[in-house]
PyMOL Python script that loads the backbone (N, CA, C, O; Angstrom):
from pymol import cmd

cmd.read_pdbstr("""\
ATOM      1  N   UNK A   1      95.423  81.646  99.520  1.00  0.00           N
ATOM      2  CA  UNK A   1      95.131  82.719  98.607  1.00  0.00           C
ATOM      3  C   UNK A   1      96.344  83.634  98.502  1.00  0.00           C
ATOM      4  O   UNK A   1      96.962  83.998  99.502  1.00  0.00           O
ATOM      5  N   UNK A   2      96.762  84.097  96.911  1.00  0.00           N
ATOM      6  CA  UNK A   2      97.975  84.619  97.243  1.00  0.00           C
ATOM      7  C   UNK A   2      97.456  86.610  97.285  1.00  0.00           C
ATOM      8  O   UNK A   2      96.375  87.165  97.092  1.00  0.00           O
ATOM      9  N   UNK A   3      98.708  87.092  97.595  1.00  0.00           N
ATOM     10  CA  UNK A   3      97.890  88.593  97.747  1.00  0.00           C
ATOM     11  C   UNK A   3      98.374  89.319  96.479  1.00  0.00           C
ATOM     12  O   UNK A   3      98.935  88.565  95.684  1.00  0.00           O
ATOM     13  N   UNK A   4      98.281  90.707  96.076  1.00  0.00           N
ATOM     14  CA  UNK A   4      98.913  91.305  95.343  1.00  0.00           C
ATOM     15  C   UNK A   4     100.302  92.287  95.848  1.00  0.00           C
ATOM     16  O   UNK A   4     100.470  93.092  96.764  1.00  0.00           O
ATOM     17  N   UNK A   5     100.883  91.933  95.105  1.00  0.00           N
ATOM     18  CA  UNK A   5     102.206  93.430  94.852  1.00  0.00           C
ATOM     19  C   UNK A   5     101.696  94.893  94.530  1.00  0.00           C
ATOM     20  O   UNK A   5     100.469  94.807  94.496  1.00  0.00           O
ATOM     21  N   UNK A   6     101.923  95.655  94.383  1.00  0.00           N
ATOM     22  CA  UNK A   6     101.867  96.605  93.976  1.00  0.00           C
ATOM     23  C   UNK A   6     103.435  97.691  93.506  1.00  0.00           C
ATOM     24  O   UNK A   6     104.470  97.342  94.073  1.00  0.00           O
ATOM     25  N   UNK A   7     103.507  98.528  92.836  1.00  0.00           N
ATOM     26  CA  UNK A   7     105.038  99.575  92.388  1.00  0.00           C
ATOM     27  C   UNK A   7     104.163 100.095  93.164  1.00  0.00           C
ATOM     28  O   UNK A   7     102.982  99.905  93.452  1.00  0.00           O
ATOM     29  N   UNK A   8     105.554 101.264  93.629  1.00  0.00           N
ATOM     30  CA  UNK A   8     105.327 102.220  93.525  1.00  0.00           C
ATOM     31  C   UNK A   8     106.886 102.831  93.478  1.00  0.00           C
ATOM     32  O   UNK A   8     107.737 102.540  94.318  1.00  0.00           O
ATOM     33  N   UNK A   9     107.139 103.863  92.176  1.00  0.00           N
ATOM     34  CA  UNK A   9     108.340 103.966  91.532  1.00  0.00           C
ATOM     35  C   UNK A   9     108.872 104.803  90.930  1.00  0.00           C
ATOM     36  O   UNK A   9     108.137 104.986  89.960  1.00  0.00           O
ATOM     37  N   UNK A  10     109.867 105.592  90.849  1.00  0.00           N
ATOM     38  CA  UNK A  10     109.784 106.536  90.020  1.00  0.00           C
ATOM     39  C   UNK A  10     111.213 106.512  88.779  1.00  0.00           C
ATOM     40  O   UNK A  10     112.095 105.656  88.854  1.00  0.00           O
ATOM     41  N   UNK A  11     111.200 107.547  87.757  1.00  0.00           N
ATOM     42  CA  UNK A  11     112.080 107.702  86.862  1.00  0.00           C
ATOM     43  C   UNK A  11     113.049 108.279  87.276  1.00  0.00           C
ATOM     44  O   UNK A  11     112.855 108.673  88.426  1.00  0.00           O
ATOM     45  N   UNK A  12     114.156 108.558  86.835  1.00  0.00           N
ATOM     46  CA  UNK A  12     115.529 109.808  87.496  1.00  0.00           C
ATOM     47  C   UNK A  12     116.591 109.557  86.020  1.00  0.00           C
ATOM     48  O   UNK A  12     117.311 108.584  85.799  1.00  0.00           O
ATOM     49  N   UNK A  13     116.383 110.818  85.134  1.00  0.00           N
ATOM     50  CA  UNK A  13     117.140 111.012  84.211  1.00  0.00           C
ATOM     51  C   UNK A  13     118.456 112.253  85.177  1.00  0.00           C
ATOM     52  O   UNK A  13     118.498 113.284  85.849  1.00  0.00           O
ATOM     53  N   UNK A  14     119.538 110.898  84.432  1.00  0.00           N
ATOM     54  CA  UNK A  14     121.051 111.316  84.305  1.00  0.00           C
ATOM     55  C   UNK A  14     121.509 112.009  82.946  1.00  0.00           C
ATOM     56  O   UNK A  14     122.196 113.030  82.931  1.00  0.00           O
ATOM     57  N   UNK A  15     121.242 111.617  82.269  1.00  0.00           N
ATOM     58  CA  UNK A  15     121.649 112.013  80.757  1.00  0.00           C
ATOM     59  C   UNK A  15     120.488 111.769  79.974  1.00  0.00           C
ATOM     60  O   UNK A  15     119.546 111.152  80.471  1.00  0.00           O
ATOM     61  N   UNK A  16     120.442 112.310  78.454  1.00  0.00           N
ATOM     62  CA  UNK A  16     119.452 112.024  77.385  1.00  0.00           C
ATOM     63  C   UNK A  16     119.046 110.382  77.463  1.00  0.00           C
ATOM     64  O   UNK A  16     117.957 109.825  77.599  1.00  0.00           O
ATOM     65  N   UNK A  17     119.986 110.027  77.362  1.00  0.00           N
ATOM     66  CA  UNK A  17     119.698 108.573  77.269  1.00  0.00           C
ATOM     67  C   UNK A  17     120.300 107.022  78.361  1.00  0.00           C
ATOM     68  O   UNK A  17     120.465 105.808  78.242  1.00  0.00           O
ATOM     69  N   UNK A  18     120.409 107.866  79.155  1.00  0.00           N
ATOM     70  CA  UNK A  18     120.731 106.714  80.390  1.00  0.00           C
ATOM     71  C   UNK A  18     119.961 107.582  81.750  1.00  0.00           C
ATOM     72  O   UNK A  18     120.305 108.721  82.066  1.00  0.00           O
ATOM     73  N   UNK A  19     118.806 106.754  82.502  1.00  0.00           N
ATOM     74  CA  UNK A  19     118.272 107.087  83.922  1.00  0.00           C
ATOM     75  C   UNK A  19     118.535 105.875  84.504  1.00  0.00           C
ATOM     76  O   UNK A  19     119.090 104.874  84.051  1.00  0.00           O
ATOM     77  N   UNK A  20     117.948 106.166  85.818  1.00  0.00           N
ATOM     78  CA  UNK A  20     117.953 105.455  86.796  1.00  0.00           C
ATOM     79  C   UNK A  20     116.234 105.159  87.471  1.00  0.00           C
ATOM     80  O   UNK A  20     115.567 106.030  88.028  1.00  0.00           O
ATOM     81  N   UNK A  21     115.848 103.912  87.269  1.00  0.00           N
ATOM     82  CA  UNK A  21     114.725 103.539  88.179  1.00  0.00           C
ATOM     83  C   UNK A  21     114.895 102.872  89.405  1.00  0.00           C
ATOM     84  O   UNK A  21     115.352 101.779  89.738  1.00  0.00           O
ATOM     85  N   UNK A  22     114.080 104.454  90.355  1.00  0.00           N
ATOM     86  CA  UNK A  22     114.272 103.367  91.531  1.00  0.00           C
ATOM     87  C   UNK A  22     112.580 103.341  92.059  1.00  0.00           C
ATOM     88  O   UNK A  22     111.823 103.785  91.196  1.00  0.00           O
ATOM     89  N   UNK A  23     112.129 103.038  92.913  1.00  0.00           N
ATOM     90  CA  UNK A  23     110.590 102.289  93.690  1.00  0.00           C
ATOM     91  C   UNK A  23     110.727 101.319  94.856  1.00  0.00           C
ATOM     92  O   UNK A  23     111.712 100.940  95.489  1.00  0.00           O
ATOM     93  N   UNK A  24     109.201 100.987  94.955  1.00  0.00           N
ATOM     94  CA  UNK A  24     109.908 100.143  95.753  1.00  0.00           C
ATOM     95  C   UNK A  24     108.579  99.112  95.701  1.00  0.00           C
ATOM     96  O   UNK A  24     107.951  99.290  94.657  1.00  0.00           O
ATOM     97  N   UNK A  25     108.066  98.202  96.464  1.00  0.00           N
ATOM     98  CA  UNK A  25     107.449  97.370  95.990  1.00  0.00           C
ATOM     99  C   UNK A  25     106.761  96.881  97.337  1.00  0.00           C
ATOM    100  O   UNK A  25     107.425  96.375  98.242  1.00  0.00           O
ATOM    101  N   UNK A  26     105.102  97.103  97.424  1.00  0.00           N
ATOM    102  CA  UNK A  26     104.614  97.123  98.735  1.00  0.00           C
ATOM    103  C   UNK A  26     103.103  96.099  98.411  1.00  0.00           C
ATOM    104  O   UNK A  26     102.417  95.812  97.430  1.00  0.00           O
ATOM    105  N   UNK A  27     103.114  95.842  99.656  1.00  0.00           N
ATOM    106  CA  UNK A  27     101.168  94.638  99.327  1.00  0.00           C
ATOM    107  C   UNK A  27     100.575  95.397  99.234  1.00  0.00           C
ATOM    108  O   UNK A  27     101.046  96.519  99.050  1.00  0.00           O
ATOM    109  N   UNK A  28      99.328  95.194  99.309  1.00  0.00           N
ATOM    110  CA  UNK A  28      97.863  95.571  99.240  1.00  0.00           C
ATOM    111  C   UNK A  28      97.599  96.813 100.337  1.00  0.00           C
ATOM    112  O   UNK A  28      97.099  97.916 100.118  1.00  0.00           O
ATOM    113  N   UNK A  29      98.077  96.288 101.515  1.00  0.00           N
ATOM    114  CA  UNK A  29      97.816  97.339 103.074  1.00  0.00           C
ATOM    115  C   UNK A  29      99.133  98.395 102.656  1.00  0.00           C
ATOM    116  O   UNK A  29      99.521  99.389 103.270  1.00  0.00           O
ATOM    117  N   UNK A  30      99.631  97.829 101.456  1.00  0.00           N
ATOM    118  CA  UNK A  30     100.927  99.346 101.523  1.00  0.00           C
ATOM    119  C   UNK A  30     102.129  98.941 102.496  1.00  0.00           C
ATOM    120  O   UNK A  30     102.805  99.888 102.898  1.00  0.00           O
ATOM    121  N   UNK A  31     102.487  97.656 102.931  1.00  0.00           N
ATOM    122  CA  UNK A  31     103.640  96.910 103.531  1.00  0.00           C
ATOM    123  C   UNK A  31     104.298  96.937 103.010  1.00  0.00           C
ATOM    124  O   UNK A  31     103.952  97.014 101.832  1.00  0.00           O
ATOM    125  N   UNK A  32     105.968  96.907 103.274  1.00  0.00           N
ATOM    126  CA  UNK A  32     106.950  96.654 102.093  1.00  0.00           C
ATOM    127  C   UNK A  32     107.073  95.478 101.763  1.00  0.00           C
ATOM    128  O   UNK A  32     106.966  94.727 102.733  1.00  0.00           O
ATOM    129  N   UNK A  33     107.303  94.828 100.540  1.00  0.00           N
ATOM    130  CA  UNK A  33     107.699  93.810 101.125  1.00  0.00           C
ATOM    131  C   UNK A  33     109.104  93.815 100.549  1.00  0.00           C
ATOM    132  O   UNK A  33     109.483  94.416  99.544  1.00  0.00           O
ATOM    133  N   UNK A  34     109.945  92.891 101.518  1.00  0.00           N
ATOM    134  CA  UNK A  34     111.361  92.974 101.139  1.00  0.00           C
ATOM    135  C   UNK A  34     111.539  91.577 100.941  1.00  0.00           C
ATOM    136  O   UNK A  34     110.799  90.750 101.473  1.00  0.00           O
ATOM    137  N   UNK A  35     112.560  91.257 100.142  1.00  0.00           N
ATOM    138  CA  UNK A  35     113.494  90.640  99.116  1.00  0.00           C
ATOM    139  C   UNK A  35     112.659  89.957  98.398  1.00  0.00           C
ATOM    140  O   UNK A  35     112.763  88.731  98.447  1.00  0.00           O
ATOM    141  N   UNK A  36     111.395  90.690  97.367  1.00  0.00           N
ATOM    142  CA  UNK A  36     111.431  90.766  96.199  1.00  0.00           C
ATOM    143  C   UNK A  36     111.971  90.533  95.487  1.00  0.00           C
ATOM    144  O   UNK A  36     113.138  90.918  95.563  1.00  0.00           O
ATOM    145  N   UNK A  37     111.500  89.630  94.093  1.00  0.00           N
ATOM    146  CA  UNK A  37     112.697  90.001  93.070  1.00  0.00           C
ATOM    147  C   UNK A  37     112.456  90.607  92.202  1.00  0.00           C
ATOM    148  O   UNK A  37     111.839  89.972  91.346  1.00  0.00           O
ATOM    149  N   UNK A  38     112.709  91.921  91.896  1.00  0.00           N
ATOM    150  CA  UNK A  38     112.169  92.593  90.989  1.00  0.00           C
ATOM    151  C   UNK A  38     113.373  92.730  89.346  1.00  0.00           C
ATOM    152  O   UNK A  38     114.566  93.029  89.409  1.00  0.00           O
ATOM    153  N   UNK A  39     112.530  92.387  87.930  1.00  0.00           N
ATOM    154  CA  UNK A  39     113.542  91.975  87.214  1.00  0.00           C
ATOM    155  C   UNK A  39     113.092  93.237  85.982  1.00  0.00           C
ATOM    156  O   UNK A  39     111.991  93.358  85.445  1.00  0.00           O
ATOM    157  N   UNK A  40     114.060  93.901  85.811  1.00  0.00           N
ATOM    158  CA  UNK A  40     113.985  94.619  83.995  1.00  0.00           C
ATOM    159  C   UNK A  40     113.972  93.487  83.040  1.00  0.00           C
ATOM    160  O   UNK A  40     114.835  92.611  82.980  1.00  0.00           O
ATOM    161  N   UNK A  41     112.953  93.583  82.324  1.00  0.00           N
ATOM    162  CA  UNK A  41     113.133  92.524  81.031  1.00  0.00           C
ATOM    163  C   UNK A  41     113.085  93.582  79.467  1.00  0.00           C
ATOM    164  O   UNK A  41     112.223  94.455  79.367  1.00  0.00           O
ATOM    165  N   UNK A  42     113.694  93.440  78.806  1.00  0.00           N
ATOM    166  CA  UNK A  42     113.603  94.118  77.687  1.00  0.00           C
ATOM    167  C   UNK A  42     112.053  93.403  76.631  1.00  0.00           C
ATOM    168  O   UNK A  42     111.898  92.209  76.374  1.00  0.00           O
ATOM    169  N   UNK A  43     111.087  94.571  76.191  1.00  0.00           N
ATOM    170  CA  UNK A  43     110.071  94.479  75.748  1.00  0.00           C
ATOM    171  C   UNK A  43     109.841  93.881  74.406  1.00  0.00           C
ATOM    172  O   UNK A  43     108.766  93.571  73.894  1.00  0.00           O
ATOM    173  N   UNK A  44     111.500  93.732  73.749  1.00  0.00           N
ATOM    174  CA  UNK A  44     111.511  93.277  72.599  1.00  0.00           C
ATOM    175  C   UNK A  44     111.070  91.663  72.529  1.00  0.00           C
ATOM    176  O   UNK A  44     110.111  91.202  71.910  1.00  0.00           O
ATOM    177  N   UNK A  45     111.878  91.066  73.199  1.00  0.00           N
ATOM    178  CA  UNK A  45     111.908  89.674  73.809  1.00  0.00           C
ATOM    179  C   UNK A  45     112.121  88.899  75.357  1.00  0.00           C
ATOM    180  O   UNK A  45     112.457  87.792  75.776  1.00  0.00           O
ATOM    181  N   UNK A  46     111.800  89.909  75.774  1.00  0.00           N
ATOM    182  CA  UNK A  46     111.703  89.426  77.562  1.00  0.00           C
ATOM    183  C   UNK A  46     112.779  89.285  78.011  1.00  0.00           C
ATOM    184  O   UNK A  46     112.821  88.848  79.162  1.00  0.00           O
ATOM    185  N   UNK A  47     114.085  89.587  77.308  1.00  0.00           N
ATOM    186  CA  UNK A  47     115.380  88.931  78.081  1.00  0.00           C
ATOM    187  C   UNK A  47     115.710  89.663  79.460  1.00  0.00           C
ATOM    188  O   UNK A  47     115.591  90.886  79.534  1.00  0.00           O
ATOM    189  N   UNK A  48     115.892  89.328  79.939  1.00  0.00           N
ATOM    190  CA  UNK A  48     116.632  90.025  81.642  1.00  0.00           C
ATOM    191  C   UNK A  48     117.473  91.358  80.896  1.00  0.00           C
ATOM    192  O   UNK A  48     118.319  91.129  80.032  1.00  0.00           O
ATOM    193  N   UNK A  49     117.212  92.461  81.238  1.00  0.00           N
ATOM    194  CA  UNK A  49     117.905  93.763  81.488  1.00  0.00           C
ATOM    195  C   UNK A  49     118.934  93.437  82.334  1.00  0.00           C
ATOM    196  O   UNK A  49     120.088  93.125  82.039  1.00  0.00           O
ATOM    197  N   UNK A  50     118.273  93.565  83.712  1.00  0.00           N
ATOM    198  CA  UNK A  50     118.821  93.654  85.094  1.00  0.00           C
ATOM    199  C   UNK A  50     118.287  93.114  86.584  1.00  0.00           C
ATOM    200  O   UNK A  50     117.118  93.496  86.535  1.00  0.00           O
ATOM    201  N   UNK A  51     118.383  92.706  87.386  1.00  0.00           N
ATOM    202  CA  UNK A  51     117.856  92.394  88.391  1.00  0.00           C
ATOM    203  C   UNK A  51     118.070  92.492  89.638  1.00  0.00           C
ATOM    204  O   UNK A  51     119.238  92.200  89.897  1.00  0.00           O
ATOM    205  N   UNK A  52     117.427  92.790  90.589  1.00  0.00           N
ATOM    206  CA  UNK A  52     117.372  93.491  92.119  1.00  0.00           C
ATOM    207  C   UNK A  52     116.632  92.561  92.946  1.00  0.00           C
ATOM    208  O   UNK A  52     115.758  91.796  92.537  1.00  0.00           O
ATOM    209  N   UNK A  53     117.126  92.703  94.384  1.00  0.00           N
ATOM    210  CA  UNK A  53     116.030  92.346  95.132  1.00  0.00           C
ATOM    211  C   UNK A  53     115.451  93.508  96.123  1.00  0.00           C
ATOM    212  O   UNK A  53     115.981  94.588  96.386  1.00  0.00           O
ATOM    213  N   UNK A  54     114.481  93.095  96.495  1.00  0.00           N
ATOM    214  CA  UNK A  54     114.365  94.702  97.136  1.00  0.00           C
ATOM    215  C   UNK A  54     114.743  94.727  98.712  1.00  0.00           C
ATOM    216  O   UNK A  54     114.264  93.778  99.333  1.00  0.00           O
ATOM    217  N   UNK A  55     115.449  95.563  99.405  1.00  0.00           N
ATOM    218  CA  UNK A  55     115.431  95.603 100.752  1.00  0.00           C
ATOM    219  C   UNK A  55     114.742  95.742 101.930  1.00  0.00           C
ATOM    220  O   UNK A  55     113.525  95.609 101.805  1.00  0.00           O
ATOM    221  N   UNK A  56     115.257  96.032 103.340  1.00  0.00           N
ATOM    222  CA  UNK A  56     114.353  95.301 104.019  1.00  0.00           C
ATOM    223  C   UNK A  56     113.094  96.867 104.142  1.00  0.00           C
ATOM    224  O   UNK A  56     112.143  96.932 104.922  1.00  0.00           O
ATOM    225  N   UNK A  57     113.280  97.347 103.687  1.00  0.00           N
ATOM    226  CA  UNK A  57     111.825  98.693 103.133  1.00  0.00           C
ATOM    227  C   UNK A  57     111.524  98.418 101.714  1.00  0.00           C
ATOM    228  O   UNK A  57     111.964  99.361 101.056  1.00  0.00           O
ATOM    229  N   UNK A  58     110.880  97.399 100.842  1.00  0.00           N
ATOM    230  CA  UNK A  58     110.777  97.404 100.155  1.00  0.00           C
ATOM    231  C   UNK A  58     111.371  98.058  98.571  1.00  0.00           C
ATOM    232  O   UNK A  58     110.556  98.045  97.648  1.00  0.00           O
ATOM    233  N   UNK A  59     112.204  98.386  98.411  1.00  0.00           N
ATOM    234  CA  UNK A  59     112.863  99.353  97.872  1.00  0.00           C
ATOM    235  C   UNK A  59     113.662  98.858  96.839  1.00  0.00           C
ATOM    236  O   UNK A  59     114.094  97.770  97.220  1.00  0.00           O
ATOM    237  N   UNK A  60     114.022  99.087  95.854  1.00  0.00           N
ATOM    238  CA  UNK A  60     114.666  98.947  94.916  1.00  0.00           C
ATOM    239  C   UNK A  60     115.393  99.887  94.325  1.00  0.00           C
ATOM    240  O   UNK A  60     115.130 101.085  94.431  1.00  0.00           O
ATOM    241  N   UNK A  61     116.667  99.281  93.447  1.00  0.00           N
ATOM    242  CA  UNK A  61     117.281 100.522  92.372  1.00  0.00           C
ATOM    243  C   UNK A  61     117.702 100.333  91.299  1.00  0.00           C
ATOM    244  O   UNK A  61     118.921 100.330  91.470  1.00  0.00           O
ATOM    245  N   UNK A  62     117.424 100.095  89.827  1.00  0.00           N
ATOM    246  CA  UNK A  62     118.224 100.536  88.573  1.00  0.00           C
ATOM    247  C   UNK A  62     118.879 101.180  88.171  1.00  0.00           C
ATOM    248  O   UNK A  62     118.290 102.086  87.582  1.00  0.00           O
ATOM    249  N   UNK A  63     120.154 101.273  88.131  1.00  0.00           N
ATOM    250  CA  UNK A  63     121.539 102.656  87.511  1.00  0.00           C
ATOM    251  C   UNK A  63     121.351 101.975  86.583  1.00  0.00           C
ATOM    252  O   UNK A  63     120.903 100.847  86.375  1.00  0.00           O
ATOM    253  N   UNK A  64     121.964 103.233  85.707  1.00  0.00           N
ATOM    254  CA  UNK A  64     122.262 103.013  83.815  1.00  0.00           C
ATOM    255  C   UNK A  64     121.797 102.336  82.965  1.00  0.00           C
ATOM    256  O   UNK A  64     122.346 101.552  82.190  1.00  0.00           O
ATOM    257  N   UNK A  65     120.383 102.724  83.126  1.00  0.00           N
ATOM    258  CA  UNK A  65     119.298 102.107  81.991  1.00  0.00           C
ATOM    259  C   UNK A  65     119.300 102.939  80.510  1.00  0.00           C
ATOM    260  O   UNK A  65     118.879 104.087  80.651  1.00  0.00           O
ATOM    261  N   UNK A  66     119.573 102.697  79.536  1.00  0.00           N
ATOM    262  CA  UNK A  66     119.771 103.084  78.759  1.00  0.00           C
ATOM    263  C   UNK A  66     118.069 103.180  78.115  1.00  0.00           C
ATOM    264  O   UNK A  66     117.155 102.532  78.625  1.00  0.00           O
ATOM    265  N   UNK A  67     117.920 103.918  77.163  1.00  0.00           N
ATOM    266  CA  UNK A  67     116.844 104.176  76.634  1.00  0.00           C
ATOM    267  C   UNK A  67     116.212 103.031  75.971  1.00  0.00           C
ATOM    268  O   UNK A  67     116.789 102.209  75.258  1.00  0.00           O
ATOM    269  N   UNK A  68     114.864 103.062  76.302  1.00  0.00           N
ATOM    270  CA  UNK A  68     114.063 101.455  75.063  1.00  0.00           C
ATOM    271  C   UNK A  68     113.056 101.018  76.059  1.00  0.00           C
ATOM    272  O   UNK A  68     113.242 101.464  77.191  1.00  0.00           O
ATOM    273  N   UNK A  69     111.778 100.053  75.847  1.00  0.00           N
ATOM    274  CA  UNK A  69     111.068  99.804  76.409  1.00  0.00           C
ATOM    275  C   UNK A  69     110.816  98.873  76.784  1.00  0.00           C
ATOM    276  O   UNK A  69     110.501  97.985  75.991  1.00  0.00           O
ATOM    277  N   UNK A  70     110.835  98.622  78.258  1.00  0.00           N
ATOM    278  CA  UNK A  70     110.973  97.421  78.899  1.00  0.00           C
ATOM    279  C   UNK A  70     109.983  96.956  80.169  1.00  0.00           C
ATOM    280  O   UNK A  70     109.128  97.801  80.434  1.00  0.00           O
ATOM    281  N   UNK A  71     109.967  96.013  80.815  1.00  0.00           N
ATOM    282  CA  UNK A  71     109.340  95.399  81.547  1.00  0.00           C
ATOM    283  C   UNK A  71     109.293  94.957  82.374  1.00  0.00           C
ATOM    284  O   UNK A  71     109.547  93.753  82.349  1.00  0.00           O
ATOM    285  N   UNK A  72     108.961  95.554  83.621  1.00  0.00           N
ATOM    286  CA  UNK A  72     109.362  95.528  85.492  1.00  0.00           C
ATOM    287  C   UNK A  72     108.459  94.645  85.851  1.00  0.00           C
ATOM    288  O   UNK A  72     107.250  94.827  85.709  1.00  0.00           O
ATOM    289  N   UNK A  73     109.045  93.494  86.405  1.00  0.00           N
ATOM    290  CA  UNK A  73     108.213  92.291  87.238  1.00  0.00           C
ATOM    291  C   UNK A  73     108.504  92.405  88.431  1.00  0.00           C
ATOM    292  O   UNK A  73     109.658  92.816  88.553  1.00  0.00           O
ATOM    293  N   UNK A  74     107.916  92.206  89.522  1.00  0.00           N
ATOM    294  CA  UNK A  74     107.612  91.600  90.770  1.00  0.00           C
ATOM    295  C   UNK A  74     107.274  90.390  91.312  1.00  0.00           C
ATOM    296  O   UNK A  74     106.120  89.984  91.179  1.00  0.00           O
ATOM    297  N   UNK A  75     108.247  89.629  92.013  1.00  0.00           N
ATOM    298  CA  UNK A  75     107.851  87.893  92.461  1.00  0.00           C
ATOM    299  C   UNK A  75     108.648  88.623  93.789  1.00  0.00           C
ATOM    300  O   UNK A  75     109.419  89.516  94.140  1.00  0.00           O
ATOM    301  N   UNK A  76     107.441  86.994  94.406  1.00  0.00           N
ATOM    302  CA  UNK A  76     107.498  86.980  95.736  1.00  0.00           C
ATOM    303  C   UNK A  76     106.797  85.818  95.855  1.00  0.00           C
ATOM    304  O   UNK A  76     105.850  85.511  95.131  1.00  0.00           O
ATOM    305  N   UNK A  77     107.348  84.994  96.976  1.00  0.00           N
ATOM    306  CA  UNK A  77     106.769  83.895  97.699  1.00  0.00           C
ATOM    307  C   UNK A  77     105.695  84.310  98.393  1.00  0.00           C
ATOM    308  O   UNK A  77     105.781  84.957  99.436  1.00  0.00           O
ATOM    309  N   UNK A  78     104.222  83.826  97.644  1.00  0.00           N
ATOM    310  CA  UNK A  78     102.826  83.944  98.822  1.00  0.00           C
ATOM    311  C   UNK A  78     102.346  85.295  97.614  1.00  0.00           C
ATOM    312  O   UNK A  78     101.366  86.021  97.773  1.00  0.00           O
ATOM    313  N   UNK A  79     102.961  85.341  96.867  1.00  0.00           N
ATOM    314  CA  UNK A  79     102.292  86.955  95.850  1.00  0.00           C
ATOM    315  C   UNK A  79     102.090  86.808  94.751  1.00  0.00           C
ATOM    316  O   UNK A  79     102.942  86.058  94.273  1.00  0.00           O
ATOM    317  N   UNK A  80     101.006  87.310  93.669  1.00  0.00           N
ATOM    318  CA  UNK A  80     101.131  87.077  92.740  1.00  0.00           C
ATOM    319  C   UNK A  80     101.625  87.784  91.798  1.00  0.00           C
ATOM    320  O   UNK A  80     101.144  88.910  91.667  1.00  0.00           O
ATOM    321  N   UNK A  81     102.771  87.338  90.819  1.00  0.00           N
ATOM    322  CA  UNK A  81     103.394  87.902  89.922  1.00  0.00           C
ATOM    323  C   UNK A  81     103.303  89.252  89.739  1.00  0.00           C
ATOM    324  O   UNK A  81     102.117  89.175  90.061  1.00  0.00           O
ATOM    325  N   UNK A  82     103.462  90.536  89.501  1.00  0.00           N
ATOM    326  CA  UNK A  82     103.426  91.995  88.620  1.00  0.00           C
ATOM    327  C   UNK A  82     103.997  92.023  87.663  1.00  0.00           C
ATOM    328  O   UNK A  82     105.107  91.492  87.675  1.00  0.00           O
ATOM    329  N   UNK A  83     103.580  92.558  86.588  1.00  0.00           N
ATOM    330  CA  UNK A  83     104.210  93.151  85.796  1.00  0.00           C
ATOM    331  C   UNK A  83     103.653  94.902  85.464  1.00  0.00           C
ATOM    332  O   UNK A  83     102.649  95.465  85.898  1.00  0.00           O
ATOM    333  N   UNK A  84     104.721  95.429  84.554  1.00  0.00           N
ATOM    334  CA  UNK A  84     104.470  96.927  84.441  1.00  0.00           C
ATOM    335  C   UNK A  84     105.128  97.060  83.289  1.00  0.00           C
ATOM    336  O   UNK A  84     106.351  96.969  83.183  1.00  0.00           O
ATOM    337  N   UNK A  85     104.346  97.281  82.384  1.00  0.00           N
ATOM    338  CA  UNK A  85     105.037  98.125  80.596  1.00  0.00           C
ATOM    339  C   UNK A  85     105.665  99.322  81.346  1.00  0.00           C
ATOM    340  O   UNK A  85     105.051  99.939  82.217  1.00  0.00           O
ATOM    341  N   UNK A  86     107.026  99.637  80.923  1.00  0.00           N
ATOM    342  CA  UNK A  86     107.697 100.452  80.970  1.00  0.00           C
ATOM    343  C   UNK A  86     108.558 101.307  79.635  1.00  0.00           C
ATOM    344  O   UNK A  86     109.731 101.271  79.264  1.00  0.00           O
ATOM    345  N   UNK A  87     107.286 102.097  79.128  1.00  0.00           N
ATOM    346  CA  UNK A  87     108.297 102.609  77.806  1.00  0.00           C
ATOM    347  C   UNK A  87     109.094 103.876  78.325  1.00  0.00           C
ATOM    348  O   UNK A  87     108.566 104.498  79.248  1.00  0.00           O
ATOM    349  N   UNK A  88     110.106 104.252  77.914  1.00  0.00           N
ATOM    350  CA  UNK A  88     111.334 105.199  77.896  1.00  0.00           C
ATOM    351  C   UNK A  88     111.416 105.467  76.442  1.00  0.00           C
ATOM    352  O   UNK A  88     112.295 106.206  75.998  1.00  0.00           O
TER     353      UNK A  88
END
""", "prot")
cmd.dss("prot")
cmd.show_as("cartoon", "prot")
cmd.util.cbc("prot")
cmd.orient("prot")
C-alpha cells in the first residue's frame, strides 16, 4: 500500500515578478521525507519549470520563479504522486 505526501510550503516575493518557493515535503505522520523529487511544471503545458530534490529534512527550494501558474509535484518511491495548482 503506498502512503501519501503531503506540502507544506510557502511563497517569498523578491521583486513584483520573480519569488522564491520554498516547503518541504512530509508523510502522513508529518515525517520528512527526503530526496523527493519535487518538480515545477508550467500550467500551460506541463513542461518542467524546475526541479529539486528535497533534503535530508524534507525540504526544498525554488529561486527566480518568475510570475505565471504552475504546478508542484511530489514523487517518491513507496508514495503516491502529489500534485498542487500553483497560481502566482
Amino acid at each position: 500500500m503506498k502512503r501519501a505526501l503531503i506540502f507544506v510550503f510557502s511563497l517569498f516575493f523578491s521583486a513584483s515578478i520573480i519569488a522564491q518557493i520554498t516547503g518541504s515535503v512530509v508523510n502522513i505522520d508529518k515525517t520528512p521525507v527526503s530526496g523527493a523529487t519535487v518538480s515545477l511544471l508550467s500550467s500551460k503545458d506541463s513542461s518542467i519549470a524546475k526541479l529539486e530534490l528535497t533534503n535530508t529534512d524534507g525540504r526544498f527550494n525554488f529561486n527566480s520563479i518568475k510570475a505565471g501558474n504552475y504546478i508542484i509535484s511530489a514523487t517518491h518511491i513507496g508514495y503516491t504522486k502529489l500534485f498542487i495548482i500553483w497560481l502566482y
